[in-house]
PAZAPA-4460 file (N, C-alpha, C; in steps of 0.05 Angstrom, whole numbers, plus 32768, in hexadecimal, padded with zeros to 4 digits):
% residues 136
    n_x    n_y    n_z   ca_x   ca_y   ca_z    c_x    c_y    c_z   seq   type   mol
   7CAC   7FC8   8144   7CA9   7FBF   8128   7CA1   7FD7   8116     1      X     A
   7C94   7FEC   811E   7C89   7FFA   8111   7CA1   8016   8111     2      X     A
   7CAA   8018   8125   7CCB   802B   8119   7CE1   801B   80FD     3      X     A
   7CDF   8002   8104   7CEE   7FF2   80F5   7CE7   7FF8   80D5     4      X     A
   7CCD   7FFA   80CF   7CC0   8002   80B7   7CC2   8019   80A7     5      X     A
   7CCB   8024   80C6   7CC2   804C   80B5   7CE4   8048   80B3     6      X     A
   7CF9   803D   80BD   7D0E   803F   80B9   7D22   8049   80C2     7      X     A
   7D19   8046   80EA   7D27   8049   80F4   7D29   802A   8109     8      X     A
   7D44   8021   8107   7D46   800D   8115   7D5E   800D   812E     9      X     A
   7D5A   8024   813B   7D62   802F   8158   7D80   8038   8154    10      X     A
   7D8F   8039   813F   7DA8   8039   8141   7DA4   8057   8125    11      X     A
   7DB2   8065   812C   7DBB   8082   8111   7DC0   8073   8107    12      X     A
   7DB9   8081   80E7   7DC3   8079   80DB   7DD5   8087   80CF    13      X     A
   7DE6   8083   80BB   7E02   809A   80B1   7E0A   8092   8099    14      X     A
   7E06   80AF   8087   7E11   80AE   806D   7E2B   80A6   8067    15      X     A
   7E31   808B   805A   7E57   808A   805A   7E60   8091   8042    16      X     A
   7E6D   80A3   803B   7E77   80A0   801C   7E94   8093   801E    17      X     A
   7E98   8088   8004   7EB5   8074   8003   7EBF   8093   7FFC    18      X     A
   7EDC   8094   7FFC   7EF4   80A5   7FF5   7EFD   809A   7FE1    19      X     A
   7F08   809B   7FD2   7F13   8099   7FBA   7F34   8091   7FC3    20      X     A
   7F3C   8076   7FB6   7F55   806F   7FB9   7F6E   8087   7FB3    21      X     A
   7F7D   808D   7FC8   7F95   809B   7FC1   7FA8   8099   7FAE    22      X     A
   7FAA   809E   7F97   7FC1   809F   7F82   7FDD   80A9   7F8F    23      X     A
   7FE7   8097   7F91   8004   809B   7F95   8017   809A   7F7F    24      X     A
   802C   80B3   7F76   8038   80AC   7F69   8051   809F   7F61    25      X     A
   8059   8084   7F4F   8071   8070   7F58   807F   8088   7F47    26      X     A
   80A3   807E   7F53   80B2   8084   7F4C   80C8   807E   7F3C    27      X     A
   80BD   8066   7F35   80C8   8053   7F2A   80D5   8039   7F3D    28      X     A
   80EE   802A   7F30   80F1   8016   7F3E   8107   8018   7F50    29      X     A
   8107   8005   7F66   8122   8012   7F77   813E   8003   7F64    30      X     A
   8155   800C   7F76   8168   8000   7F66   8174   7FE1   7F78    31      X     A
   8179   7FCB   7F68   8181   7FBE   7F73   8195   7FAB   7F6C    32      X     A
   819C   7F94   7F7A   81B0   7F7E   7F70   81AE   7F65   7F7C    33      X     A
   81B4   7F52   7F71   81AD   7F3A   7F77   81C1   7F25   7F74    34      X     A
   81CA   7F16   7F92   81E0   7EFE   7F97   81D4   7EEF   7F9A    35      X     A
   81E5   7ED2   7F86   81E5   7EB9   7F85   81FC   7EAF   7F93    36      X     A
   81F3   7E9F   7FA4   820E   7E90   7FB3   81FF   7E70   7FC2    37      X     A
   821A   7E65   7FD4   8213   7E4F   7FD9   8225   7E50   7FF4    38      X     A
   8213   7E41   8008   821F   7E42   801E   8235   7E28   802A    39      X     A
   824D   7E34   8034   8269   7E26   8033   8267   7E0E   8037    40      X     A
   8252   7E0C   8050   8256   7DEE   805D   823B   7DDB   8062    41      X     A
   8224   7DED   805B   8208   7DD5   804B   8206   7DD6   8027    42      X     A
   821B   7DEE   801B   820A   7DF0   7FFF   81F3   7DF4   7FFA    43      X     A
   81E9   7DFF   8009   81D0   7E14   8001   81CC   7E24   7FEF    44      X     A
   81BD   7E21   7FDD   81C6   7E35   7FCA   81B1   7E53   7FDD    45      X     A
   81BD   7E6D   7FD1   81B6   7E7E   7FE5   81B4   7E9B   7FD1    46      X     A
   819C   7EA2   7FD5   819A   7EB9   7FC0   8193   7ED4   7FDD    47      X     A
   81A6   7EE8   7FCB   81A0   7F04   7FDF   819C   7F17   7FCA    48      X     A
   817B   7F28   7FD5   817C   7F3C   7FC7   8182   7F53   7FDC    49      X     A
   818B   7F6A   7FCB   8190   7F83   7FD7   8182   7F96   7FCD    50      X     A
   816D   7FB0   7FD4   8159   7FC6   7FBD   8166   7FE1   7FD6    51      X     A
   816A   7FF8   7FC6   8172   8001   7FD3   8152   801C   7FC8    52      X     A
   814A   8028   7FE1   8138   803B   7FDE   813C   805A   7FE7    53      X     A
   8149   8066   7FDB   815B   8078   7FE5   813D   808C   7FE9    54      X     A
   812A   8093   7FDA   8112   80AB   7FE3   80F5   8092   7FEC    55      X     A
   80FD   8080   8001   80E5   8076   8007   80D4   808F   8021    56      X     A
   80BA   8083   8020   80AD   809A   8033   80B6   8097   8051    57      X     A
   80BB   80A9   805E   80BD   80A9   8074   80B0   8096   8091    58      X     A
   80BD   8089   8097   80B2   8074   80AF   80AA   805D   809D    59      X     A
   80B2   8053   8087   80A4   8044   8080   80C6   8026   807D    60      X     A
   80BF   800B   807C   80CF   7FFF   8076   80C7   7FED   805A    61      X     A
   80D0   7FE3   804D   80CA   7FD2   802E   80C4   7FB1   803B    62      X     A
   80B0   7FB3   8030   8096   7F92   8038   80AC   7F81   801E    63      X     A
   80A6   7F68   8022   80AE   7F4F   800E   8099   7F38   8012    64      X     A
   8092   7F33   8003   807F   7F1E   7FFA   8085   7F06   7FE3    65      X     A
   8080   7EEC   7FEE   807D   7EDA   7FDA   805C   7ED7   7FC0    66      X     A
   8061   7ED7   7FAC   8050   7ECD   7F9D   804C   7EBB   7F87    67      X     A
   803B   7EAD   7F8C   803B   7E8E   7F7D   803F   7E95   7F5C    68      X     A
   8046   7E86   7F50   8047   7E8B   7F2F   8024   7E87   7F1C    69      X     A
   8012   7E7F   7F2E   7FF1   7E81   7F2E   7FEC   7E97   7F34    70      X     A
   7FF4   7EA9   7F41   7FE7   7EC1   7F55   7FEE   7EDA   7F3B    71      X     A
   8007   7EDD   7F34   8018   7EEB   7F15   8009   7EE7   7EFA    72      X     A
   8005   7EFB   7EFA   7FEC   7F02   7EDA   8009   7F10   7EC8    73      X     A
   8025   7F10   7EC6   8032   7F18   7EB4   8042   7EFB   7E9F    74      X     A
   8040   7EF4   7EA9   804E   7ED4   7E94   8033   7EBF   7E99    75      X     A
   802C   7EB7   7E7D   8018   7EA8   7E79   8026   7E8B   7E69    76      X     A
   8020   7E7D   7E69   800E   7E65   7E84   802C   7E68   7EA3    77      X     A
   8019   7E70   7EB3   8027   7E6E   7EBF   803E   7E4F   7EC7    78      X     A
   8056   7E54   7ED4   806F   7E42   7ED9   8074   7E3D   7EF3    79      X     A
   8064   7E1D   7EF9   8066   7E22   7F18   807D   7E18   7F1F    80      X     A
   8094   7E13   7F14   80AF   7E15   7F20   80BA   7E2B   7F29    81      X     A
   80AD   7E41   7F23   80B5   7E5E   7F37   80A1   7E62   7F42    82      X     A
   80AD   7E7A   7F52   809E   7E8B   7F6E   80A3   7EB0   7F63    83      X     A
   8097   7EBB   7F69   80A0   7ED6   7F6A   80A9   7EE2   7F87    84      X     A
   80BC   7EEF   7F8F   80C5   7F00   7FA2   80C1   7F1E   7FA2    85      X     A
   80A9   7F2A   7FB1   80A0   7F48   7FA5   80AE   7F56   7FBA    86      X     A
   80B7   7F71   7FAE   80C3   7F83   7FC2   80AA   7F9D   7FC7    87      X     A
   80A3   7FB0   7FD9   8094   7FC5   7FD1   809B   7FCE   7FE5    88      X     A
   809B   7FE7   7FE2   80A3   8000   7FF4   809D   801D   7FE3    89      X     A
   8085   802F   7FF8   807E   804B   7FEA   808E   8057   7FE8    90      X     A
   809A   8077   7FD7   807B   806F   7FB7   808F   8061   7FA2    91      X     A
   80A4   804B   7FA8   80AF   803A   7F8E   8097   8028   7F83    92      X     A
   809C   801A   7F68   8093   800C   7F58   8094   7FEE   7F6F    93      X     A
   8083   7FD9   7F71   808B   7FBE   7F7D   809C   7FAF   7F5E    94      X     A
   80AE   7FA8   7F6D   80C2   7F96   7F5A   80C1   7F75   7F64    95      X     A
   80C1   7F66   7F54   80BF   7F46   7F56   80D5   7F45   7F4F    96      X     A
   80E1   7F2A   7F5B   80F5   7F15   7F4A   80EF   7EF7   7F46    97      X     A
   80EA   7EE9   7F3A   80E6   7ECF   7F32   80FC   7EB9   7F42    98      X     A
   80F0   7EA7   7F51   8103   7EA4   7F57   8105   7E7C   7F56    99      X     A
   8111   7E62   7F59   8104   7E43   7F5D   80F3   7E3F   7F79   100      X     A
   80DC   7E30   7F66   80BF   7E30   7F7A   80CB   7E1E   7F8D   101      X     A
   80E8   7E1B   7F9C   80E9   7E09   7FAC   80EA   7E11   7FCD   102      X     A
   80ED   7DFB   7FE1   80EB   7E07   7FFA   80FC   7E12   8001   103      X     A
   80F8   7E33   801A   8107   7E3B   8024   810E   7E38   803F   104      X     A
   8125   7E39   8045   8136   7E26   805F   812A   7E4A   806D   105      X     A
   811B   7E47   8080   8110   7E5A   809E   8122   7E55   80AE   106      X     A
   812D   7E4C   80B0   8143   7E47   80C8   8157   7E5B   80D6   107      X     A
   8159   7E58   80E9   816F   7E70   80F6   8183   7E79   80E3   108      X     A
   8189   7E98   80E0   819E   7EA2   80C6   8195   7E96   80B4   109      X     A
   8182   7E84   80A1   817B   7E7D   8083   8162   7E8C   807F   110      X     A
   8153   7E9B   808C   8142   7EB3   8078   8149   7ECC   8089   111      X     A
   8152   7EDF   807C   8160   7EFC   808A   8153   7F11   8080   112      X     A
   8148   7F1D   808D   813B   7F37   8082   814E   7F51   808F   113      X     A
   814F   7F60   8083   8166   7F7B   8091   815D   7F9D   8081   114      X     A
   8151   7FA4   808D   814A   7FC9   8087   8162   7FD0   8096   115      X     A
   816D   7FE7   8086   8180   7FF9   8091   8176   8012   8088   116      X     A
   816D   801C   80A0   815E   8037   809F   8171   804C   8092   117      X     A
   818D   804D   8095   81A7   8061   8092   81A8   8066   807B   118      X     A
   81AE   804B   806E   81B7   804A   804E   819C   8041   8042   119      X     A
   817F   8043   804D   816D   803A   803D   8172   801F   802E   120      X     A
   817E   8010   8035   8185   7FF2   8022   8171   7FDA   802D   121      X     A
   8166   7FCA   8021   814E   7FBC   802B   8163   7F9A   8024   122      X     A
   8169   7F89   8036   8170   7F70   802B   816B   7F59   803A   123      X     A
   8160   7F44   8025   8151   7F2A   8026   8168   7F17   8025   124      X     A
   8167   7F07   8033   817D   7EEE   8025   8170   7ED8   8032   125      X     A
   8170   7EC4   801F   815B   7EA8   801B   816F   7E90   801A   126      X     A
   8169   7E79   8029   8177   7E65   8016   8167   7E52   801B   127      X     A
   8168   7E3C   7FFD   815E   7E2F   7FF9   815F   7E14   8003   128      X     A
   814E   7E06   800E   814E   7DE5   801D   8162   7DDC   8006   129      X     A
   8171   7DC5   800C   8183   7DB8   7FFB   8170   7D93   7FFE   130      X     A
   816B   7D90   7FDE   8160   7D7C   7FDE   8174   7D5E   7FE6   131      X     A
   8173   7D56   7FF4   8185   7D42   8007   8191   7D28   7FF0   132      X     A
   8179   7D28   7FE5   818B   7D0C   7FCC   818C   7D1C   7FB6   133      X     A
   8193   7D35   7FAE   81AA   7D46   7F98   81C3   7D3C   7FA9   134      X     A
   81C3   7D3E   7FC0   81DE   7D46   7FCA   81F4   7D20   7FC3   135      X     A
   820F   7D2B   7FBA   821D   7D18   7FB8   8228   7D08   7FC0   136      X     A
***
């Protein structure tokens, strides 16, 4: 009890200093393009994006993320009939696309993710559940 006091409580102790967050500099945004289509024989409607990152850093592949239209501090009041789709990959800018807040079909071949290390091309292709009484 009496080491505990003077301020040693059996373990070193160790100065930690934080480091200071790394500034990385963006390069702006990658380039990209974006298909609308529908699939032959459920009608799915089916969106594919393509970003192509021709100076991404080495060893690295481009993350994608969903984000709610609550989570997005750039359009106010937010619109919860969309979702955002974020792309990011160092040192580019992260790019969103807006996309309908509805469900996406997980299913075998209906969410596709594809890096091609060669051509640096990053592509997503999504399709969307088809609501059963739309259908005719």
């Amino acid at each position: 009890l009496k080491l505990e006091q003077e301020g040693f409580s059996g373990l070193p102790t160790v100065n930690v200093t934080q480091a200071a967050p790394i500034q990385k500099v963006r390069i702006g945004r990658p380039a990209y393009q974006v298909y609308k289509s529908r699939d032959s024989e459920t009608n799915q409607r089916c969106l594919s994006f393509e970003l192509q990152y021709p100076e991404i850093e080495e060893g690295l592949q481009p993350r994608h993320r969903f984000m709610s239209a609550y989570e997005q501090r750039v359009e106010s009041p937010p619109d919860r009939r969309y979702q955002y789709l974020l792309f990011a990959a160092e040192p580019y800018e992260t790019v969103a696309f807006k996309v309908p807040n509805e469900s996406i079909d997980k299913g075998e071949d209906r969410f596709v993710t594809h890096w091609d290390v060669e051509t640096k091309k990053f592509i997503v292709t999504m399709y969307f559940v088809e609501d059963r009484q739309k259908a005719p």
